[in-house]
C-alpha positions in Angstrom: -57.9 -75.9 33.4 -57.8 -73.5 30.3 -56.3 -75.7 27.1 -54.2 -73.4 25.0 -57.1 -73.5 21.9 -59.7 -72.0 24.5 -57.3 -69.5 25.1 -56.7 -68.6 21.9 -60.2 -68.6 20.9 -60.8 -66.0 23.5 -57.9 -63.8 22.4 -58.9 -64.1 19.5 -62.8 -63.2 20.3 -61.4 -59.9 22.7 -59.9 -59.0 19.2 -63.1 -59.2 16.9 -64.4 -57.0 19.8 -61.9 -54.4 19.3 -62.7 -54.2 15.5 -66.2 -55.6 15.6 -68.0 -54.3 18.9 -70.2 -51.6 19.9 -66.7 -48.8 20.7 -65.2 -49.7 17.4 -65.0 -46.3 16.2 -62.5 -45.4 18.7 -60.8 -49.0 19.2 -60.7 -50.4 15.9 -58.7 -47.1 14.1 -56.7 -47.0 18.0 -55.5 -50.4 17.4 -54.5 -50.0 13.7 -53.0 -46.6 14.8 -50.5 -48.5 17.5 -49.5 -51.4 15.3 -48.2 -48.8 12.9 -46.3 -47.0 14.9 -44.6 -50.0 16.4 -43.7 -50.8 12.6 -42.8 -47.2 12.1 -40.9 -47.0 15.0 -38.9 -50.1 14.3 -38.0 -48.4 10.6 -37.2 -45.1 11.9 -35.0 -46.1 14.6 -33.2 -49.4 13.0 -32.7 -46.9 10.2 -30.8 -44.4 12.9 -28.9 -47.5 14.9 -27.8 -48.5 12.1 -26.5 -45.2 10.2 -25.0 -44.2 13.9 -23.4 -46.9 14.4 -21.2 -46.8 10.9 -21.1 -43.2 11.0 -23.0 -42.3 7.8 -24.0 -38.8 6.9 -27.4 -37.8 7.1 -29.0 -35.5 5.0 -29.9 -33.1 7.6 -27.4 -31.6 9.6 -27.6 -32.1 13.2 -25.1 -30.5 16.1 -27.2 -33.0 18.4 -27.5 -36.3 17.1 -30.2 -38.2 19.1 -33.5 -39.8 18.0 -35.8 -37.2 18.8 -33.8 -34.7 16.4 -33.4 -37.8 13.9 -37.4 -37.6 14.1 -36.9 -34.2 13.7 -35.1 -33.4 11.0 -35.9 -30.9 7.9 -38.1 -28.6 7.8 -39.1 -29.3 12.2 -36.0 -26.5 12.8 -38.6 -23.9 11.4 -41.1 -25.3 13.3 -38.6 -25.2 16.5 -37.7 -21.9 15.6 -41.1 -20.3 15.5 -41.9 -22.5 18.8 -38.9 -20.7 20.5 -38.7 -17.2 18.7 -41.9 -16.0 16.9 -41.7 -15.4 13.6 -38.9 -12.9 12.3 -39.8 -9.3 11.4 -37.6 -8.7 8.5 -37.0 -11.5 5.9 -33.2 -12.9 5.2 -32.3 -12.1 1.7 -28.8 -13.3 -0.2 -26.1 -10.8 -1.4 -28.8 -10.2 -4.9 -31.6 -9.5 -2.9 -33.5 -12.8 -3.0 -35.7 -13.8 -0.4 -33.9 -17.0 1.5 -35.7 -19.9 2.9 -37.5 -18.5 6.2 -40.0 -19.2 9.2 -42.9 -17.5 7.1 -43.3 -20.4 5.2 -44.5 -22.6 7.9 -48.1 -21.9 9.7 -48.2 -21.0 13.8 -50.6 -23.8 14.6 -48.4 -26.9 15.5 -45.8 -24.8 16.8 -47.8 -23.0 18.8 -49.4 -26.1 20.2 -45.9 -27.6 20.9 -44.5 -24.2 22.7 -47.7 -24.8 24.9 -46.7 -28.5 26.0 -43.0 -26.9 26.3 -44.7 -24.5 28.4 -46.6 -27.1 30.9 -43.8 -30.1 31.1 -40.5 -28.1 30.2 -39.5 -30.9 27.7 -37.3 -30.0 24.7 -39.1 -29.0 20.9 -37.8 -32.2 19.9 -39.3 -34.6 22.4 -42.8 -32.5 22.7 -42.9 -32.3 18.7 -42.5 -35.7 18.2 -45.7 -36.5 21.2 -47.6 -33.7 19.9 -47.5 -35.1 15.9 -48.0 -38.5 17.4 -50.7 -38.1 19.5 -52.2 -35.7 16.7 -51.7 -39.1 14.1 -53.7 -41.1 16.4 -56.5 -38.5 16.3 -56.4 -38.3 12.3 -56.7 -42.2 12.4 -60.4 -41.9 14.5 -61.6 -39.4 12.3 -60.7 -41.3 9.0 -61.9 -44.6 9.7 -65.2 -42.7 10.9 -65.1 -40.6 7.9 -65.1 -43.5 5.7 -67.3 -45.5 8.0 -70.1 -42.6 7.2 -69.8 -43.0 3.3 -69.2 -46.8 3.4 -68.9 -49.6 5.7 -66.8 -50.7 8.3 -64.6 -53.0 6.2 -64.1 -50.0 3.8 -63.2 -48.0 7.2 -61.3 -50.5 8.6 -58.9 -50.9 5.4 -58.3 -47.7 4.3 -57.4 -46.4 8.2 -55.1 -49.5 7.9 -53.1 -48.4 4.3 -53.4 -44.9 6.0 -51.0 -45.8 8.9 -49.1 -48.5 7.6 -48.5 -46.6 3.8 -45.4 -45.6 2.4 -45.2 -42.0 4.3 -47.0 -43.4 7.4 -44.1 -42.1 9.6 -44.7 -39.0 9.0 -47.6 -39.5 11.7 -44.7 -39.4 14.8 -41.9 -36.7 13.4 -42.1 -33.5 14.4 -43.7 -31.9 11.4 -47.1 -30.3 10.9 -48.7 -32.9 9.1 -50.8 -35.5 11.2 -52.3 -32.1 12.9 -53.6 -31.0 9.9 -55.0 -34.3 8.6 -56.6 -34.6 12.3 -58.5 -30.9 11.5 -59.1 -32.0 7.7 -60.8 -35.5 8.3 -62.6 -34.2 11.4 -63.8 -31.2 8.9 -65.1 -33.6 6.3 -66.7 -35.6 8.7 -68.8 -32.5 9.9 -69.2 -31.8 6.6 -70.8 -35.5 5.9 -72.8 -35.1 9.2 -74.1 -31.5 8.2 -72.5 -29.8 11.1 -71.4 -26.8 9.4 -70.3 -24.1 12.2 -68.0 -27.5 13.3 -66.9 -27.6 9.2 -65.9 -23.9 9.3 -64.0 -23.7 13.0 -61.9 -26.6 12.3 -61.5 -25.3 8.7 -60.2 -22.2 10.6 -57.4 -23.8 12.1 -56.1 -26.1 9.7 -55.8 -23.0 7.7 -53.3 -21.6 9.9 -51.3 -25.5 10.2 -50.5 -26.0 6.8 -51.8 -24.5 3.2 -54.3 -26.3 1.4 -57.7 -25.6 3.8 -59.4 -23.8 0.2 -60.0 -27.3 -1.3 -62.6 -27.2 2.5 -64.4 -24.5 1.0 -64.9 -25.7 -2.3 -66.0 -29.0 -0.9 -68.3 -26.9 1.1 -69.6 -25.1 -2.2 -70.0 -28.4 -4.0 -72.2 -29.7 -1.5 -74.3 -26.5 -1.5 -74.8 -27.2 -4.6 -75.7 -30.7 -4.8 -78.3 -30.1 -1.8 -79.7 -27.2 -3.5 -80.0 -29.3 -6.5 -81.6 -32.2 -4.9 -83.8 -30.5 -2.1 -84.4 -26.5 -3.6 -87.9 -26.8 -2.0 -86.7 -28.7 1.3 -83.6 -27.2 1.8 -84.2 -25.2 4.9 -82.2 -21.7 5.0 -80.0 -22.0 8.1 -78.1 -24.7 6.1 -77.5 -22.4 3.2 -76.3 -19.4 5.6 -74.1 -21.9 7.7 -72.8 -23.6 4.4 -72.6 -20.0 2.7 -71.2 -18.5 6.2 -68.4 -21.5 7.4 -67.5 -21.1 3.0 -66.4 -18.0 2.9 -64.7 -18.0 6.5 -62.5 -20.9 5.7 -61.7 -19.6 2.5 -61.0 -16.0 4.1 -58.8 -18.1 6.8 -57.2 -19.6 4.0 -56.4 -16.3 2.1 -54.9 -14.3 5.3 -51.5 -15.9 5.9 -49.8 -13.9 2.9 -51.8 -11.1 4.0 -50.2 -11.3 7.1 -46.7 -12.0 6.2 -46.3 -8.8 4.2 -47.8 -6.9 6.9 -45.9 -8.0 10.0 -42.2 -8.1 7.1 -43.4 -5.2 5.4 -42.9 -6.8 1.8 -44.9 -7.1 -0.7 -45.4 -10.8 -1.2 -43.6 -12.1 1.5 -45.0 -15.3 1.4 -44.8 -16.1 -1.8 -41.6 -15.2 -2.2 -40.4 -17.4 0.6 -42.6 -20.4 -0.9 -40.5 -19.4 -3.9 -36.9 -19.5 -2.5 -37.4 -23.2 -2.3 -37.8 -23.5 -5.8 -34.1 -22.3 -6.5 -32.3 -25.8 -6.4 -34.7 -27.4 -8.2 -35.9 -24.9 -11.7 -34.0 -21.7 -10.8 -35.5 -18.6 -9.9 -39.3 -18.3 -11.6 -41.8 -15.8 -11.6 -45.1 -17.7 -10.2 -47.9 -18.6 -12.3 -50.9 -20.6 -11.3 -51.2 -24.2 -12.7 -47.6 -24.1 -14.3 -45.4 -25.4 -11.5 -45.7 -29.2 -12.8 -45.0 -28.3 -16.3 -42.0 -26.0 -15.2 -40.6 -29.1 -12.8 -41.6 -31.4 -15.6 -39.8 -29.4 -18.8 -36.8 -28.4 -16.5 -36.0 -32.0 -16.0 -37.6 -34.4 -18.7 -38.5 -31.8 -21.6 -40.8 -32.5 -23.6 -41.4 -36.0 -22.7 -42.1 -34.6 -19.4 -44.8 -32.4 -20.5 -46.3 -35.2 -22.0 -46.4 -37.4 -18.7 -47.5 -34.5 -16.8 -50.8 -34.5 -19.4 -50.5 -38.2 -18.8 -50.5 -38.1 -14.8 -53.5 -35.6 -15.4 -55.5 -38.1 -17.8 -55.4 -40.1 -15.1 -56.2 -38.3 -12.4 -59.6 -37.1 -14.0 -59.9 -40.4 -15.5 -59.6 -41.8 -11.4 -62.1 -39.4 -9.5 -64.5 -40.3 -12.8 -64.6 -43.9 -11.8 -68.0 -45.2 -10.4 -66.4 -47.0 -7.6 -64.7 -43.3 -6.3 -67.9 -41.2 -7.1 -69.4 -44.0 -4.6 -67.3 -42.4 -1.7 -69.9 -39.6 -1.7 -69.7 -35.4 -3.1 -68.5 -34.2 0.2 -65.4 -37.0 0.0 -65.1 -36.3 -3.8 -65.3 -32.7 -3.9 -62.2 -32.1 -1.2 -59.7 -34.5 -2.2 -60.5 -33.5 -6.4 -60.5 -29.7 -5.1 -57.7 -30.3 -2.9 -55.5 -32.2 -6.1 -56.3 -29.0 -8.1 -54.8 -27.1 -5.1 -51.7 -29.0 -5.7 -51.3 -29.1 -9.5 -51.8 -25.1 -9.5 -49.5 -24.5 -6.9 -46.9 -27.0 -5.6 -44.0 -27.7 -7.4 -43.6 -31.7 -7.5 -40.5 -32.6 -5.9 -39.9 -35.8 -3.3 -42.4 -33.7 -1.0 -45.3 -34.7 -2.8 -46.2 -37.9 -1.0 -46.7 -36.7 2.0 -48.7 -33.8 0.4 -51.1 -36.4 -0.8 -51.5 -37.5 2.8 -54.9 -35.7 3.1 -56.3 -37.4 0.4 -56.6 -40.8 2.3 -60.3 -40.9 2.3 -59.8 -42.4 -1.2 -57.8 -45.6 0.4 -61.7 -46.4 1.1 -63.0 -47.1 -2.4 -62.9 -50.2 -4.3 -60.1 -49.4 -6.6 -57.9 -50.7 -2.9 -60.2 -52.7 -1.0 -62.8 -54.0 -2.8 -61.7 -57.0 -2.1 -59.3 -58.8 1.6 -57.0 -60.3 -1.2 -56.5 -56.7 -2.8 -56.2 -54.6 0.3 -53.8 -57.1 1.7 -51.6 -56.3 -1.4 -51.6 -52.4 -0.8 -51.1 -52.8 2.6 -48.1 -54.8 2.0 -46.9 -52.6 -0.9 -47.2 -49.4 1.6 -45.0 -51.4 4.5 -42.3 -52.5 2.3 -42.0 -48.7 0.6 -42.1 -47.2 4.1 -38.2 -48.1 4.7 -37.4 -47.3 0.9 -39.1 -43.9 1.7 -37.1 -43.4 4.9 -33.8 -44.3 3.3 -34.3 -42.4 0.6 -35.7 -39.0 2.2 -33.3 -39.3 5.4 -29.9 -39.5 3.4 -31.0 -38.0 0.0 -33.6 -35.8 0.3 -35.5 -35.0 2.6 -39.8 -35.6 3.4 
């Protein structure tokens, strides 16, 4: 007869196998991937029991209040409306002229896939988003923890998959928002990139430029590594990898060029998309003219003056200060070049407001360097740090803000 330690040894052992054993690529990220999302889960829908049950007011409106549309809340009713409709062909302006908030500023990629699935199983945009982004988040995990598994070890892999799906924004893997899609195309992008597959590199580069903005900081992680090879093998360097480094460059950062391009031509006005980007701007620093590495400055002076020009400079000490550090340079140039490029992105063109964490999502190869888990004792503390804010987050986005 099995005695309860033998049977715990073996549990225990199946485990190790999951993380440890020869599939661990797929398994080991799979696993972390479904604990989180029973913990996400848990947050998300104790959080709407609990504001159901004594009637509080949520943020975002909702004519039907159920949990998929609780999952769905914000900025998912563009994304339902261009799943549904298509994009509109005139944009909706106030009594002044100015552009309102529209479809335009949300990419066809996720809703397209979701209007597919709508398509096949006739569920609702609200259930189907929600599987979709899900199923999407489970993908992203893979292709981190093998990302980081390429520039480091599995422990590293392991670790950094793990503050991934368990951080303080982890939820937005299962609501019906772009997000996990993109970070599925981004991580699989700069794993090709790593392995050298550069036609792989520029198609999913392609793609994710049409899910979300952002896709250029690809390009110039492509041109860095160009550069780096060219420096370190000019004589080896055969000349199919410079075309197909050259040739998947400047398609992604064509791909990530055309959707203003093709929001003024299917509207018919000049800057279409940028003025939509812009109309979101209005509640928080009033109506700006845009400039190009001014947005934090603007948020910051609007809000904090001059002491908040001073801890933007700070926050940008920092950030040079961080991707300088031996232990983040270790991580590899094809890691280092796209999240650095892809910070840039966001400090010359994103307004900081409570959306900003989950715009730092695809910069989770990072999670994998020393400064989080060099050591058990030290990843442990993240990881616990990330699951405590995850219900602060929630709170605060789904009755004050919004993600």
């Amino acid at each position: 007869m099995t005695s309860v330690a033998e049977t715990s040894r073996a549990s225990r052992s199946g485990f190790r196998a999951l993380l440890d054993g020869p599939r661990s690529s797929w398994t080991a990220p799979l696993v972390i991937w479904a604990g989180s999302r029973v913990v996400s889960t848990a947050l998300l829908l104790g959080m709407f029991l609990l504001a159901t049950a004594n009637g509080w007011e949520f943020a975002s409106y909702r004519r039907d209040p159920s949990f998929a549309t609780f999952s769905g809340s914000w900025d998912a009713s563009f994304y339902r409306t261009i799943a549904e409709h298509g994009y509109p062909s005139t944009l909706p302006t106030d009594g002044d002229g100015h552009v309102l908030p529209n479809p335009w500023a949300f990419l066809p990629v996720f809703p397209a896939l979701v209007r597919a699935v709508m398509a096949v199983t006739g569920g609702s945009f609200w259930v189907v988003g929600v599987v979709v982004a899900t199923l999407a988040g489970a993908g992203a995990c893979v292709l981190l923890y093998r990302l980081v598994l390429a520039v480091g070890c599995s422990h590293r892999a392991r670790w950094a998959t793990a503050l991934f799906a368990f951080g303080p924004t982890a939820f937005l893997l299962q609501v019906a928002y772009a997000e996990s899609t993109l970070l599925l195309l981004l991580f699989g992008g700069m794993l090709a990139l790593v392995r050298r597959r550069y036609w792989l590199v520029g198609l999913l580069g392609v793609v994710a430029a049409f899910t979300k903005p952002g896709v250029l900081a690809l390009a110039v992680a492509l041109a860095v590594h160009l550069v780096v090879r060219w420096t370190r093998e000019r004589r080896a360097l055969p000349v199919r990898d410079v075309i197909a480094i050259v040739v998947a460059g400047c398609v992604v950062a064509a791909a990530g060029l055309a959707w203003p391009v093709i929001a003024s031509a299917v509207t018919g006005t000049p800057n279409a998309y940028l003025d939509t980007e812009l109309s979101w701007w209005v509640g928080f620093v009033g109506r700006q003219h845009f400039a190009p590495l001014t947005p934090w400055f603007v948020m910051a002076g609007r809000w904090l003056g001059p002491v908040g020009i001073v801890l933007v400079v700070a926050v940008l000490a920092g950030a040079v200060w961080f991707w300088t550090r031996k232990d983040v340079r270790a991580l590899g140039q094809e890691v280092l070049g796209f999240t650095a490029s892809y910070g840039l992105y966001l400090v010359a063109v994103f307004l900081p407001q409570q959306s900003l964490p989950r715009l730092l999502m695809p910069m989770a190869p990072l999670l994998g360097s020393d400064v989080f888990v060099r050591t058990r004792r030290r990843a442990v503390t993240w990881l616990l740090v990330g699951v405590c804010l995850q219900p602060v987050a929630i709170v605060l986005l789904w009755f004050l803000g919004y993600p």
